[in-house]
N, CA, C and O atoms as a Maestro MAE file, in Angstrom:
{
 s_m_m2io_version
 :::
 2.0.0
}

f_m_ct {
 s_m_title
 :::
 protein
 m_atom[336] {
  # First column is atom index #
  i_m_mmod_type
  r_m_x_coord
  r_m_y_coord
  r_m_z_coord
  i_m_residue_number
  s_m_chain_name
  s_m_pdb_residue_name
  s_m_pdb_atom_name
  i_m_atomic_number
  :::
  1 25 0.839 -1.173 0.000 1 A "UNK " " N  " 7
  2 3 0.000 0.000 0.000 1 A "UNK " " CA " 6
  3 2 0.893 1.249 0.000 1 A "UNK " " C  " 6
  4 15 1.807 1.456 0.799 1 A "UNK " " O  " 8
  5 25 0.431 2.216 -1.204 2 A "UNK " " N  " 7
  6 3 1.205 3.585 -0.688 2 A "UNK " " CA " 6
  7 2 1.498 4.498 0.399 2 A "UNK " " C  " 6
  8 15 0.660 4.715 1.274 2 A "UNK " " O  " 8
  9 25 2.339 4.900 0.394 3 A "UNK " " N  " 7
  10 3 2.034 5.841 1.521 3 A "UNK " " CA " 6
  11 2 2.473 7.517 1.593 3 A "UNK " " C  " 6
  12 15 3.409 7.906 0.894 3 A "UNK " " O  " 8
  13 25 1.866 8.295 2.321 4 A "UNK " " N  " 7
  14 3 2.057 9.674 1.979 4 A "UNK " " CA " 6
  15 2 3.590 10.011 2.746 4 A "UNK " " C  " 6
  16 15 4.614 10.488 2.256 4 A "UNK " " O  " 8
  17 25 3.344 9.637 3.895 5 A "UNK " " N  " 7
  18 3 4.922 9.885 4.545 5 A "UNK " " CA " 6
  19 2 4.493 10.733 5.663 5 A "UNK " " C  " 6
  20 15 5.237 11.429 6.354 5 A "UNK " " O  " 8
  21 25 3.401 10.627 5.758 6 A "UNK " " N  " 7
  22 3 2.823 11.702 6.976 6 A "UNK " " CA " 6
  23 2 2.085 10.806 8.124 6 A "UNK " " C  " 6
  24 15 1.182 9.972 8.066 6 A "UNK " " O  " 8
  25 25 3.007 11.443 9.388 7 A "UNK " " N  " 7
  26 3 2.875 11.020 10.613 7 A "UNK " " CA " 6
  27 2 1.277 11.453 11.369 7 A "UNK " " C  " 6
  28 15 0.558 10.700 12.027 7 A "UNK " " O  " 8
  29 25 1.056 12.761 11.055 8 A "UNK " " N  " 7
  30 3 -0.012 13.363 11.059 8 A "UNK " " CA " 6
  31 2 -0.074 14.325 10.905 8 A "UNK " " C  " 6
  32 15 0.952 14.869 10.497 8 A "UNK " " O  " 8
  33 25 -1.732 15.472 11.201 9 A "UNK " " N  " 7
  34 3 -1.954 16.659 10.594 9 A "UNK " " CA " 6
  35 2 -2.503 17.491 11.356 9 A "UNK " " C  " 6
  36 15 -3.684 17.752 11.584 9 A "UNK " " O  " 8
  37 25 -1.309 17.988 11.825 10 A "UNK " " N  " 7
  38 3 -1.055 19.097 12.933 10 A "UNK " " CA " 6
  39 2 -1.043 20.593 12.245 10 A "UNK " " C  " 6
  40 15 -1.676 21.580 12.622 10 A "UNK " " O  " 8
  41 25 -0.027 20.466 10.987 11 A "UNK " " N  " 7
  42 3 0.648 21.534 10.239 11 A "UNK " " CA " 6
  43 2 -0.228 21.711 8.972 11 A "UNK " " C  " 6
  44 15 0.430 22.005 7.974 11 A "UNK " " O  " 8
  45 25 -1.610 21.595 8.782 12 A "UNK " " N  " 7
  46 3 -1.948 21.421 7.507 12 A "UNK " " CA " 6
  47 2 -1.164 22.492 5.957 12 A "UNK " " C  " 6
  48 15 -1.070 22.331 4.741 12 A "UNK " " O  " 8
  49 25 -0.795 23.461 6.878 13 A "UNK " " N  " 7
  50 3 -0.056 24.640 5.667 13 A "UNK " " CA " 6
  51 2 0.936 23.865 5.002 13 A "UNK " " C  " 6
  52 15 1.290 24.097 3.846 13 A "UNK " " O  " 8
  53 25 1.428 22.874 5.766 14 A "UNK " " N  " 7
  54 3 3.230 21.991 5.208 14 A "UNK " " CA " 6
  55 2 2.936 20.918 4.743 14 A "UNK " " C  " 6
  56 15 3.825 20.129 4.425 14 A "UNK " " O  " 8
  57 25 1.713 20.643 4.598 15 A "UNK " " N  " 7
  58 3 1.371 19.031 3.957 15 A "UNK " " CA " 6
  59 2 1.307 19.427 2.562 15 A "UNK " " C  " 6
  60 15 1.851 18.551 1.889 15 A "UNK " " O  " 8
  61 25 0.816 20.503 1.750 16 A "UNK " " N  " 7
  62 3 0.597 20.876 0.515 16 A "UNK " " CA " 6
  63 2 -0.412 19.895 -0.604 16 A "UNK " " C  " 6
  64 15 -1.041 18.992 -0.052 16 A "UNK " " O  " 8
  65 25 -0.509 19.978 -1.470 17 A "UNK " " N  " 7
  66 3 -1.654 19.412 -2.613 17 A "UNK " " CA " 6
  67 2 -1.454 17.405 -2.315 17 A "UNK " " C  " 6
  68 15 -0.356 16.849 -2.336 17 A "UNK " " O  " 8
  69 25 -2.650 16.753 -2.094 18 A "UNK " " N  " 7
  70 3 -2.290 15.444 -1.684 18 A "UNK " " CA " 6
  71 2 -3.313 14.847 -2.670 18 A "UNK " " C  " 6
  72 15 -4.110 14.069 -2.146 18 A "UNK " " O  " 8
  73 25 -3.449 15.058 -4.000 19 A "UNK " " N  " 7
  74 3 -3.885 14.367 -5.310 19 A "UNK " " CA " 6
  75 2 -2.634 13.490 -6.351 19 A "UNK " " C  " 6
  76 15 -1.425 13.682 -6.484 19 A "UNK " " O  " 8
  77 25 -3.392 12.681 -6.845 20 A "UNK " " N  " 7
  78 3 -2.733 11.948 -7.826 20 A "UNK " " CA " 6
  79 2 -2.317 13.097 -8.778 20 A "UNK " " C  " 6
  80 15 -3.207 13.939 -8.903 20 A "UNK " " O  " 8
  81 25 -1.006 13.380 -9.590 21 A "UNK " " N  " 7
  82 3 -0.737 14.105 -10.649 21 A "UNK " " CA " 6
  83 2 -0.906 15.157 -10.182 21 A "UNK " " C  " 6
  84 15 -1.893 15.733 -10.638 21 A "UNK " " O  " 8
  85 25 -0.206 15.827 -9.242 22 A "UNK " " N  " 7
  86 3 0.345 16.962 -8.817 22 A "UNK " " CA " 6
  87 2 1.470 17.385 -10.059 22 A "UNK " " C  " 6
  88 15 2.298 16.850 -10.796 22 A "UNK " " O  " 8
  89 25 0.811 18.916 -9.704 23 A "UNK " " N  " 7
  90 3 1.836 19.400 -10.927 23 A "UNK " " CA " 6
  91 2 2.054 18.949 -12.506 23 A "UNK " " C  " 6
  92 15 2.883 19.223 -13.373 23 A "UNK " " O  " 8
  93 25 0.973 18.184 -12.430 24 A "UNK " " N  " 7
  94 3 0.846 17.694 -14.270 24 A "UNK " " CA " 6
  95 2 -0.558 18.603 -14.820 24 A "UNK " " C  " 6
  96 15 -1.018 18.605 -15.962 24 A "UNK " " O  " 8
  97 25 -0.999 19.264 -13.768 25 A "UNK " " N  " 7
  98 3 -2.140 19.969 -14.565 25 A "UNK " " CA " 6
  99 2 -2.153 21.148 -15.142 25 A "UNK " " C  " 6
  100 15 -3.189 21.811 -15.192 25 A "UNK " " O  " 8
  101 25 -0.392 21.788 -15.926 26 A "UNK " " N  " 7
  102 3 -0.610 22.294 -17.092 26 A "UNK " " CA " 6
  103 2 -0.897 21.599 -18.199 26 A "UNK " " C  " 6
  104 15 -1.884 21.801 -18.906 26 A "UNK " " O  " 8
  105 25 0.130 20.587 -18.421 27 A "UNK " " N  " 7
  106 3 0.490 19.391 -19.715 27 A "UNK " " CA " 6
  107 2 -1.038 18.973 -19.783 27 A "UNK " " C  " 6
  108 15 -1.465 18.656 -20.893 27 A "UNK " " O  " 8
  109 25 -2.060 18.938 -18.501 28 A "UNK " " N  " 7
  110 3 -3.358 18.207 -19.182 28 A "UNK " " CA " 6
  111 2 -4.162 19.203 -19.744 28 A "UNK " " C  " 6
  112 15 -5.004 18.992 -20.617 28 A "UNK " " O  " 8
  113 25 -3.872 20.423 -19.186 29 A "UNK " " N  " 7
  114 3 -4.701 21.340 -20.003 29 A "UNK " " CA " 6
  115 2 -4.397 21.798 -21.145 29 A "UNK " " C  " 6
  116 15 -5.299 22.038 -21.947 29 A "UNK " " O  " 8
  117 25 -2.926 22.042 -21.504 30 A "UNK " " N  " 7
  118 3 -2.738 21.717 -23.000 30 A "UNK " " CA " 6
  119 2 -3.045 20.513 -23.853 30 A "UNK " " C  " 6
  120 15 -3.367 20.627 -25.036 30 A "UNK " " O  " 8
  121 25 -2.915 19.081 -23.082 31 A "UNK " " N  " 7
  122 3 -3.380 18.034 -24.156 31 A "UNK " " CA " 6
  123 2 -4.967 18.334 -24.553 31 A "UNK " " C  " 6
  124 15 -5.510 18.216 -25.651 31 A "UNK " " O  " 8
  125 25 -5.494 18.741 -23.347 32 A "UNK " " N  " 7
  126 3 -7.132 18.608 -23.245 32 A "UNK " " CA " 6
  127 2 -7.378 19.940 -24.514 32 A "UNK " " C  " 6
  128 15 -8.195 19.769 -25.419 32 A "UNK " " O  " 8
  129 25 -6.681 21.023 -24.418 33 A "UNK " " N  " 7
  130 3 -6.908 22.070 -25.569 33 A "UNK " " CA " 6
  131 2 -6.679 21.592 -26.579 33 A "UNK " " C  " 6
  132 15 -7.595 21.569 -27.402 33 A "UNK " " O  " 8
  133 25 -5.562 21.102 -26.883 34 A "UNK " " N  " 7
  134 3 -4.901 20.512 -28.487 34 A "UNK " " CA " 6
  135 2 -6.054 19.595 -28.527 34 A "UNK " " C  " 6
  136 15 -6.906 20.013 -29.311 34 A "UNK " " O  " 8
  137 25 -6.340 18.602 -28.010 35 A "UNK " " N  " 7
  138 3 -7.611 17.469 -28.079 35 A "UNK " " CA " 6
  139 2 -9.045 18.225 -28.617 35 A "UNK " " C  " 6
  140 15 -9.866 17.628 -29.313 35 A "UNK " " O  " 8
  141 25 -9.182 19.448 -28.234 36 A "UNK " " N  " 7
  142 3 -10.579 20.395 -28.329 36 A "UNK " " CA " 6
  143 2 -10.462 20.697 -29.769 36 A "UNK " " C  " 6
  144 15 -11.387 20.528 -30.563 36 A "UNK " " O  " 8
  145 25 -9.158 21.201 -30.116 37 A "UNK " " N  " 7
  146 3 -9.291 22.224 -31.026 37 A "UNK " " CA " 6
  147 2 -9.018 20.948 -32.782 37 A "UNK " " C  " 6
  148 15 -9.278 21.117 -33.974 37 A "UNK " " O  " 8
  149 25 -8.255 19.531 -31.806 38 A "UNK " " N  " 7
  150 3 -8.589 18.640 -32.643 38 A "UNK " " CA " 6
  151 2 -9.828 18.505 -33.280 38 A "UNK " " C  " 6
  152 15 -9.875 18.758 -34.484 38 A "UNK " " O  " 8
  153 25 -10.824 18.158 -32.699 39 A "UNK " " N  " 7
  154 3 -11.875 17.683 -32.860 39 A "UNK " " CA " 6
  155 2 -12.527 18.696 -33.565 39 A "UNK " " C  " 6
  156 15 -13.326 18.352 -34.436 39 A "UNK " " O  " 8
  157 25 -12.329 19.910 -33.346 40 A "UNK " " N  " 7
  158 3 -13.263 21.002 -34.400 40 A "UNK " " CA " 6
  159 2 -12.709 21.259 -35.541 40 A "UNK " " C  " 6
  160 15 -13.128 22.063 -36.374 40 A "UNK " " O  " 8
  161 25 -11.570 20.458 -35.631 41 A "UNK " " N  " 7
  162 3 -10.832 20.815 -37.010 41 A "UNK " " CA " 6
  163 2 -11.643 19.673 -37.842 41 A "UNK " " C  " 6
  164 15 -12.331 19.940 -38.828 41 A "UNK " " O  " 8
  165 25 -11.460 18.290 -37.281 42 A "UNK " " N  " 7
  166 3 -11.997 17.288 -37.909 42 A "UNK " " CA " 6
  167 2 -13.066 17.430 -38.129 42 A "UNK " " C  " 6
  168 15 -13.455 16.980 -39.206 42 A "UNK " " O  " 8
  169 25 -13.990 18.066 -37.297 43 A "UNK " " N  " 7
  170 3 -15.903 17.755 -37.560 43 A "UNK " " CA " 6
  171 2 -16.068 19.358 -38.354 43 A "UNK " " C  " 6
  172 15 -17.213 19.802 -38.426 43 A "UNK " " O  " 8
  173 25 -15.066 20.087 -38.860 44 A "UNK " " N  " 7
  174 3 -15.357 21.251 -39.663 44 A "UNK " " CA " 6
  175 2 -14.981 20.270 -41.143 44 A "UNK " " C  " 6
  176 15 -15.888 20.416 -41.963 44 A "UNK " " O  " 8
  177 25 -14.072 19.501 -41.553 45 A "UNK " " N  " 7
  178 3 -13.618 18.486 -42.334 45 A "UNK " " CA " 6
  179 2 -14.824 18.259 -42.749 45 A "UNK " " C  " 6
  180 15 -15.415 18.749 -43.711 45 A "UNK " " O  " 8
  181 25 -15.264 17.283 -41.767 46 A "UNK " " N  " 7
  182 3 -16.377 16.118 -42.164 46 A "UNK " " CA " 6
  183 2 -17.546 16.618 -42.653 46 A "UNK " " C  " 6
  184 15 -18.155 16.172 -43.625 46 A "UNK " " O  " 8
  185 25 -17.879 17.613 -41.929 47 A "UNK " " N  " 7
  186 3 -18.992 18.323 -42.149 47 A "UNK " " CA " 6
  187 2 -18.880 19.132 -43.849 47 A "UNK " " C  " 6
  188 15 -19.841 18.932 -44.592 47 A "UNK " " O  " 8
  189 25 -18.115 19.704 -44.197 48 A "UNK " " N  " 7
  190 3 -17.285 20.571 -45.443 48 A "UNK " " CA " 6
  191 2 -17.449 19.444 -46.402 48 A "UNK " " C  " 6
  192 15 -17.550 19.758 -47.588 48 A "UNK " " O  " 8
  193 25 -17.497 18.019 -46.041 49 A "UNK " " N  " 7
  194 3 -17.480 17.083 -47.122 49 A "UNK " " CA " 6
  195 2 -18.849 16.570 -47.272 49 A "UNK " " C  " 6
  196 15 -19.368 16.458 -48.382 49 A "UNK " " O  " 8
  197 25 -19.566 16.191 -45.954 50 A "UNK " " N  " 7
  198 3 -20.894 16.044 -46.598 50 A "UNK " " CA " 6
  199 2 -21.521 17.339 -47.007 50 A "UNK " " C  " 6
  200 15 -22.729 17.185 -47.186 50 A "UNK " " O  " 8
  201 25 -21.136 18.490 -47.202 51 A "UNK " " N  " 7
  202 3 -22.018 20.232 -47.719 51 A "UNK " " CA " 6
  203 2 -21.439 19.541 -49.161 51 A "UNK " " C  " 6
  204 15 -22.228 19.277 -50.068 51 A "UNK " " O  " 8
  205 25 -19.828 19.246 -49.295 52 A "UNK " " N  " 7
  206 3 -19.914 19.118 -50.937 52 A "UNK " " CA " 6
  207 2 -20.241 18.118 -51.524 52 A "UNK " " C  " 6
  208 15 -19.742 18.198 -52.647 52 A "UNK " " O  " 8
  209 25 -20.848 17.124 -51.412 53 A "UNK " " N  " 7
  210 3 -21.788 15.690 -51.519 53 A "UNK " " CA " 6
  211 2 -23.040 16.239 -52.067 53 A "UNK " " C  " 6
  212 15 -23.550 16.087 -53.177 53 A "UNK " " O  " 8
  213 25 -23.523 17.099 -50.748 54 A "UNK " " N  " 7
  214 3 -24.863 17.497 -50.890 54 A "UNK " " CA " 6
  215 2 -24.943 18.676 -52.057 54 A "UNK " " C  " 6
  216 15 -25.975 18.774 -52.721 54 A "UNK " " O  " 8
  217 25 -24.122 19.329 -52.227 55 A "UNK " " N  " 7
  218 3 -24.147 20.180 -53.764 55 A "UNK " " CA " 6
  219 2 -24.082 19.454 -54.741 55 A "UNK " " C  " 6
  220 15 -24.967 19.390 -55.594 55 A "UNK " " O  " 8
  221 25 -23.110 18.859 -54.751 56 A "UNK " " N  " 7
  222 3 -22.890 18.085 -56.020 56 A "UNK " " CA " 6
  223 2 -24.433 17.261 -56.197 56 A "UNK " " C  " 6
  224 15 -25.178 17.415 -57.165 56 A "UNK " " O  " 8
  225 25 -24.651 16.533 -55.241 57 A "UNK " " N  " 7
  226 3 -26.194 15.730 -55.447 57 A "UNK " " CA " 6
  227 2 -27.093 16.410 -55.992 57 A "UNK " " C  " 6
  228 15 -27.816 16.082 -56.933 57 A "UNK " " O  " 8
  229 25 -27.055 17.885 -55.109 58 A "UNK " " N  " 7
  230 3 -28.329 18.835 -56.121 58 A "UNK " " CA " 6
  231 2 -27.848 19.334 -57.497 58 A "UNK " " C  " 6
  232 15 -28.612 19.438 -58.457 58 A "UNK " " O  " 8
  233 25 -26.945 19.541 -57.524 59 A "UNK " " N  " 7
  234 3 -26.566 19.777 -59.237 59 A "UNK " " CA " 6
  235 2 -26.610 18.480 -60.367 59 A "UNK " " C  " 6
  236 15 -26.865 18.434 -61.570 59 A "UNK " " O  " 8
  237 25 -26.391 17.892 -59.780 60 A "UNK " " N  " 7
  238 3 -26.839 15.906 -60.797 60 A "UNK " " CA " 6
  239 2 -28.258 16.288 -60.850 60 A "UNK " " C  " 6
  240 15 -28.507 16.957 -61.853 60 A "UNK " " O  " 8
  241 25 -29.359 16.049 -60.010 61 A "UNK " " N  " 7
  242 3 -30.545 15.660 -59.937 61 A "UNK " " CA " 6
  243 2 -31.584 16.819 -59.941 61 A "UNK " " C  " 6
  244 15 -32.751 16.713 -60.318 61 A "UNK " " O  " 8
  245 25 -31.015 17.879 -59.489 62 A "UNK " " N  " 7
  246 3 -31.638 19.028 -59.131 62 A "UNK " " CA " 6
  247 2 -32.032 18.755 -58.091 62 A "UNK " " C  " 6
  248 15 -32.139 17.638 -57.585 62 A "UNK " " O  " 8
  249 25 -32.549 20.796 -57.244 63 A "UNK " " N  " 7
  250 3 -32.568 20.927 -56.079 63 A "UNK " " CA " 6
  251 2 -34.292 20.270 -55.835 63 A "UNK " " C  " 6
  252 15 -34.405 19.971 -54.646 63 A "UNK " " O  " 8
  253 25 -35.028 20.109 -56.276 64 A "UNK " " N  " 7
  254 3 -36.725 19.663 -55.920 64 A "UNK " " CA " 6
  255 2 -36.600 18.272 -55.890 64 A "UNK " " C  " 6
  256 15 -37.159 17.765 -54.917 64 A "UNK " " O  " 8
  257 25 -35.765 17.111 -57.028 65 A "UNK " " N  " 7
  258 3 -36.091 16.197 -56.814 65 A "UNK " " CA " 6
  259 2 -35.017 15.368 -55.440 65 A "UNK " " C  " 6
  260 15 -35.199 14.216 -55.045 65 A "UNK " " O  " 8
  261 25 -33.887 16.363 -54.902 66 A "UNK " " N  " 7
  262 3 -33.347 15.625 -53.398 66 A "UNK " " CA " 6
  263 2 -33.805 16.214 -52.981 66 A "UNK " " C  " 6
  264 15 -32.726 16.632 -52.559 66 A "UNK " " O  " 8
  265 25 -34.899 17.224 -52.294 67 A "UNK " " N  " 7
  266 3 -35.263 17.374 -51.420 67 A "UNK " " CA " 6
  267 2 -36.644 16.846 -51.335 67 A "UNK " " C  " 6
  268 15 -37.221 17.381 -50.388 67 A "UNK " " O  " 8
  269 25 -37.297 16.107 -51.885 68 A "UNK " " N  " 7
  270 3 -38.263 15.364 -51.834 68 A "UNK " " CA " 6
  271 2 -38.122 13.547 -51.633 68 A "UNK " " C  " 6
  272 15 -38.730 12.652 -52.220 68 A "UNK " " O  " 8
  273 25 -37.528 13.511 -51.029 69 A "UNK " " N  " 7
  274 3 -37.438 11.419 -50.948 69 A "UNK " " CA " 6
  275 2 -37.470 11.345 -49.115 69 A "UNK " " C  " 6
  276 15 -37.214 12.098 -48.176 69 A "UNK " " O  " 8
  277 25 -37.703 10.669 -49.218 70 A "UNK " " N  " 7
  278 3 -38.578 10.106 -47.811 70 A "UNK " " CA " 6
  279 2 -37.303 9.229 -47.625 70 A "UNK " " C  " 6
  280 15 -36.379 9.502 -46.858 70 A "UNK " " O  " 8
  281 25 -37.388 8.060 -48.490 71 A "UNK " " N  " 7
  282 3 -36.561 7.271 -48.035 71 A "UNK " " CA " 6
  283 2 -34.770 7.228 -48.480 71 A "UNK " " C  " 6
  284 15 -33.939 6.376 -48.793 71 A "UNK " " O  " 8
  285 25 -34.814 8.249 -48.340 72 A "UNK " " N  " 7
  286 3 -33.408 8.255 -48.676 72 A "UNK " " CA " 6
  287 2 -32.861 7.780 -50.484 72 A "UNK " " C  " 6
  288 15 -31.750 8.006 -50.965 72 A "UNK " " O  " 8
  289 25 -33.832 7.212 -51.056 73 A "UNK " " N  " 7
  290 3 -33.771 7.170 -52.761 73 A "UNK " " CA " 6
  291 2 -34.253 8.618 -52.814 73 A "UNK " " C  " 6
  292 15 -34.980 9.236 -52.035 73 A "UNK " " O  " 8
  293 25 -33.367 9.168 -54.478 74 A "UNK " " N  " 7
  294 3 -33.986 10.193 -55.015 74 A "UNK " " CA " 6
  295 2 -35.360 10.237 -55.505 74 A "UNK " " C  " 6
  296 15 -35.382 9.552 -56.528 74 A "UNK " " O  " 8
  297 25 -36.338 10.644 -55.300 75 A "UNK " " N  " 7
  298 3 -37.554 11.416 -55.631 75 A "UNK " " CA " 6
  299 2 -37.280 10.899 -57.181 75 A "UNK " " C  " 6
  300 15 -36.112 10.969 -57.563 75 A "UNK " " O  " 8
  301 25 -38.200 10.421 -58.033 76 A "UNK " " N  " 7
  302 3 -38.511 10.373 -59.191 76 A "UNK " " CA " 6
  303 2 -39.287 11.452 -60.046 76 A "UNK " " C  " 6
  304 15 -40.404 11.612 -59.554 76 A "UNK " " O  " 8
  305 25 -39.170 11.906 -60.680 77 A "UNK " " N  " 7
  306 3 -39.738 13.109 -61.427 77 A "UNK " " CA " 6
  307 2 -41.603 13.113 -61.236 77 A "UNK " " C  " 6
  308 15 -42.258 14.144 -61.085 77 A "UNK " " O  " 8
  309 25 -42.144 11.808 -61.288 78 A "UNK " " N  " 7
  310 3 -43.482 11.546 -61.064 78 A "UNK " " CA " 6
  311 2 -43.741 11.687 -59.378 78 A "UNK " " C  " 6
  312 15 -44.634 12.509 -59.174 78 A "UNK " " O  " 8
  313 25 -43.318 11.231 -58.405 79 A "UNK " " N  " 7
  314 3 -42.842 11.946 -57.142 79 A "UNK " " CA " 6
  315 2 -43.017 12.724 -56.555 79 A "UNK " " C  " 6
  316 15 -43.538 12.778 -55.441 79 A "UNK " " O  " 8
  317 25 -42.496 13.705 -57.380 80 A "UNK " " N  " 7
  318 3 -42.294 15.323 -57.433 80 A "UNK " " CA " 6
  319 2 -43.339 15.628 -57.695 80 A "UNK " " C  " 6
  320 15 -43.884 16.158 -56.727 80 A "UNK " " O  " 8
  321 25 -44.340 15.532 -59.095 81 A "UNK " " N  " 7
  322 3 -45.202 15.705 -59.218 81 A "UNK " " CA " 6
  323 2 -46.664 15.659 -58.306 81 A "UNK " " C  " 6
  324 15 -47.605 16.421 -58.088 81 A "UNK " " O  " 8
  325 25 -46.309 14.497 -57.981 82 A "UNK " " N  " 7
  326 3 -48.104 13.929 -56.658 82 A "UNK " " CA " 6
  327 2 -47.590 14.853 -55.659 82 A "UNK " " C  " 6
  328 15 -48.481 15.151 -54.863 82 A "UNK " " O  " 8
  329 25 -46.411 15.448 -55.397 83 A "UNK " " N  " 7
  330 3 -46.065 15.881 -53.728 83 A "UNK " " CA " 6
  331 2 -47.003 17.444 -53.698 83 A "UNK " " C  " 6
  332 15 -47.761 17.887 -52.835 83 A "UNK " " O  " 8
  333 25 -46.566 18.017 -55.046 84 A "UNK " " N  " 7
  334 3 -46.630 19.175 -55.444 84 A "UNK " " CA " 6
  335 2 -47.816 19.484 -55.881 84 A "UNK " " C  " 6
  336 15 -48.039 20.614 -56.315 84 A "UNK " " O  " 8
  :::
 }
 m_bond[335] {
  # First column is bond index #
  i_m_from
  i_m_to
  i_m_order
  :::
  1 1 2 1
  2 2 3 1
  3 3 4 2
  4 3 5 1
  5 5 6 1
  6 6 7 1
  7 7 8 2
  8 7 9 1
  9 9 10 1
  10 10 11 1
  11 11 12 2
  12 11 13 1
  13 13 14 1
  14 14 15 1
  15 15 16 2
  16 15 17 1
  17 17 18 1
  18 18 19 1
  19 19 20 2
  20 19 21 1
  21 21 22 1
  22 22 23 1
  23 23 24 2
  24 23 25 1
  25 25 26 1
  26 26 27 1
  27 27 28 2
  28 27 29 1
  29 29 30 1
  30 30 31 1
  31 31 32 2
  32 31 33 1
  33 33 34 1
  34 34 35 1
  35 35 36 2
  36 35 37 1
  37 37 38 1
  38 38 39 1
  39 39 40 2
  40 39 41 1
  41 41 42 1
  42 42 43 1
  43 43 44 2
  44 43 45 1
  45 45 46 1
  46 46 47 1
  47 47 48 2
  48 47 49 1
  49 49 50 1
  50 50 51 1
  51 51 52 2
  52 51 53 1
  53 53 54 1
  54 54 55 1
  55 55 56 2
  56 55 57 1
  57 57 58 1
  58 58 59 1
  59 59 60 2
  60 59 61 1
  61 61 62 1
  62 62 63 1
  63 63 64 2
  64 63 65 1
  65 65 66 1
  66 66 67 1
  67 67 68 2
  68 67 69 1
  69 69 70 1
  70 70 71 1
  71 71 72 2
  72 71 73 1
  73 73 74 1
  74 74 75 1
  75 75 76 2
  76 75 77 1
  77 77 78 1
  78 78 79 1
  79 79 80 2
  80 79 81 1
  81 81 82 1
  82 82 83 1
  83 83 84 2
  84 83 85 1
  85 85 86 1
  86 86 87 1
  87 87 88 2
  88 87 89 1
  89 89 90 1
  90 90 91 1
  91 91 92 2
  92 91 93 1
  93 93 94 1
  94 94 95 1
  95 95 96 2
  96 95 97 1
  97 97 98 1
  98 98 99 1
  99 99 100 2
  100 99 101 1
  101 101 102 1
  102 102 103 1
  103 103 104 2
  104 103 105 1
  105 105 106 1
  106 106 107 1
  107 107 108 2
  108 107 109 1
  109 109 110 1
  110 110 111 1
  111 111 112 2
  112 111 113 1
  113 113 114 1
  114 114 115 1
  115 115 116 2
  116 115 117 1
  117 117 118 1
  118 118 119 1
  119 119 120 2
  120 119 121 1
  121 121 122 1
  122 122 123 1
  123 123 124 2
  124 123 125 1
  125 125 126 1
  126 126 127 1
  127 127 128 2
  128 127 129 1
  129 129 130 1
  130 130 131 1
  131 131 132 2
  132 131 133 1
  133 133 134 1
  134 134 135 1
  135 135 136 2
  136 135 137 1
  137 137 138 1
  138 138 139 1
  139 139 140 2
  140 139 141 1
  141 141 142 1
  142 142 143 1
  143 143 144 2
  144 143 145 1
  145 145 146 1
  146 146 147 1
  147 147 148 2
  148 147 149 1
  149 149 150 1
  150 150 151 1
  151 151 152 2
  152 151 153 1
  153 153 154 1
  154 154 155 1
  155 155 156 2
  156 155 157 1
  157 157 158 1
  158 158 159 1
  159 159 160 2
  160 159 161 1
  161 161 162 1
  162 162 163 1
  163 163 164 2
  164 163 165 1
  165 165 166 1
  166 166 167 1
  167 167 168 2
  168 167 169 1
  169 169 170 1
  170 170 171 1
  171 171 172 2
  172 171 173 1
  173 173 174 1
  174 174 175 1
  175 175 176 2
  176 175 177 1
  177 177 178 1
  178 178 179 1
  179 179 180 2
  180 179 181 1
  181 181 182 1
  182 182 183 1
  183 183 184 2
  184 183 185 1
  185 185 186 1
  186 186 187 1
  187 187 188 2
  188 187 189 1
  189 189 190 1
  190 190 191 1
  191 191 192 2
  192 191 193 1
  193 193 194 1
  194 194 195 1
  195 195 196 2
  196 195 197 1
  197 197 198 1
  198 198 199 1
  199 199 200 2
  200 199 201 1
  201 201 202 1
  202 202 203 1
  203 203 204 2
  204 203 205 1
  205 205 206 1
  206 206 207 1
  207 207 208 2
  208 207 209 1
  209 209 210 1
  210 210 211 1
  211 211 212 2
  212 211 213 1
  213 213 214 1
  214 214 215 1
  215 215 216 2
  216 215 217 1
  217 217 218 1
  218 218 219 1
  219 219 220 2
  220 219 221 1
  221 221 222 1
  222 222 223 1
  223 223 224 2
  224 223 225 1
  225 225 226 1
  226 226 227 1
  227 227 228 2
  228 227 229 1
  229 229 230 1
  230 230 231 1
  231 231 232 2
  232 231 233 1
  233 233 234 1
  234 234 235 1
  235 235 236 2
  236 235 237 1
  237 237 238 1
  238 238 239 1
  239 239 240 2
  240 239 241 1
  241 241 242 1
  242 242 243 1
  243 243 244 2
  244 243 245 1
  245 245 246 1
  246 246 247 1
  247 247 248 2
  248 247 249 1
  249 249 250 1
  250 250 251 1
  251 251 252 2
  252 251 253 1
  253 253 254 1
  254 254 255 1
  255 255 256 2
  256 255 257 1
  257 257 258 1
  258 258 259 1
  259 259 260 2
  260 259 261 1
  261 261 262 1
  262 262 263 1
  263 263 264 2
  264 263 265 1
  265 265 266 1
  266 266 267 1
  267 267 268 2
  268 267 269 1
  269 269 270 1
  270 270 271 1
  271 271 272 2
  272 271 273 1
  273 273 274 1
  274 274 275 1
  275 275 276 2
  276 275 277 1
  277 277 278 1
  278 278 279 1
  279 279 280 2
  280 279 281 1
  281 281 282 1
  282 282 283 1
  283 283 284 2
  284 283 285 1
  285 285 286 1
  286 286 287 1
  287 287 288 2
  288 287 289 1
  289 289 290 1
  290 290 291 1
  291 291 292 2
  292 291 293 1
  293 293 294 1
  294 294 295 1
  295 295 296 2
  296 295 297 1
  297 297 298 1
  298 298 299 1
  299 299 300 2
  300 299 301 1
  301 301 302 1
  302 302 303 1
  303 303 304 2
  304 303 305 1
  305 305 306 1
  306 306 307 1
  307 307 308 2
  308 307 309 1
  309 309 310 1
  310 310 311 1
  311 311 312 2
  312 311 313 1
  313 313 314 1
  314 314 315 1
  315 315 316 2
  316 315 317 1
  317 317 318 1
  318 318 319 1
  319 319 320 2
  320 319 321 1
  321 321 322 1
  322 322 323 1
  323 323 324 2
  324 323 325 1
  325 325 326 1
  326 326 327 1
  327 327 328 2
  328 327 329 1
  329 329 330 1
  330 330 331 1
  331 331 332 2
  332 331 333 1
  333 333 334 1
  334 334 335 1
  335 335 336 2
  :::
 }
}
């Protein structure tokens, strides 16, 4: 079992911080930032790629017949028609 090294706590001012990872909580707040600013880089990515999917889809098919399908197939021109 670990131990702190303390007889007891008479002096609480001289015992100082008694957590796991003392003194590592700059390095985590930089990993934890770099980790943040990771993740918004990637989901600005991901996101930037399905926007150009979704253009490109409306320029193939046009903008009325993808925004009309229910099930995830494109809208058929007759489709379009009964919706409208």
């Amino acid at each position: 079992m670990a131990s702190t090294g303390l007889d007891s706590f008479t002096n609480p001012a001289e015992i100082g911080a008694m957590y796991p990872g003392v003194g590592a909580e700059t390095a985590m707040v930089g990993i934890l930032v770099a980790l943040w600013v990771g993740w918004h880089i990637f989901q600005i990515h991901q996101e930037e790629s399905e926007y150009r999917e979704a253009v490109k889809l409306y320029r193939e098919v046009g903008m009325e017949r993808a925004m009309h399908h229910a099930t995830g197939a494109i809208a058929t021109e007759d489709e379009v028609k009964i919706q409208n």
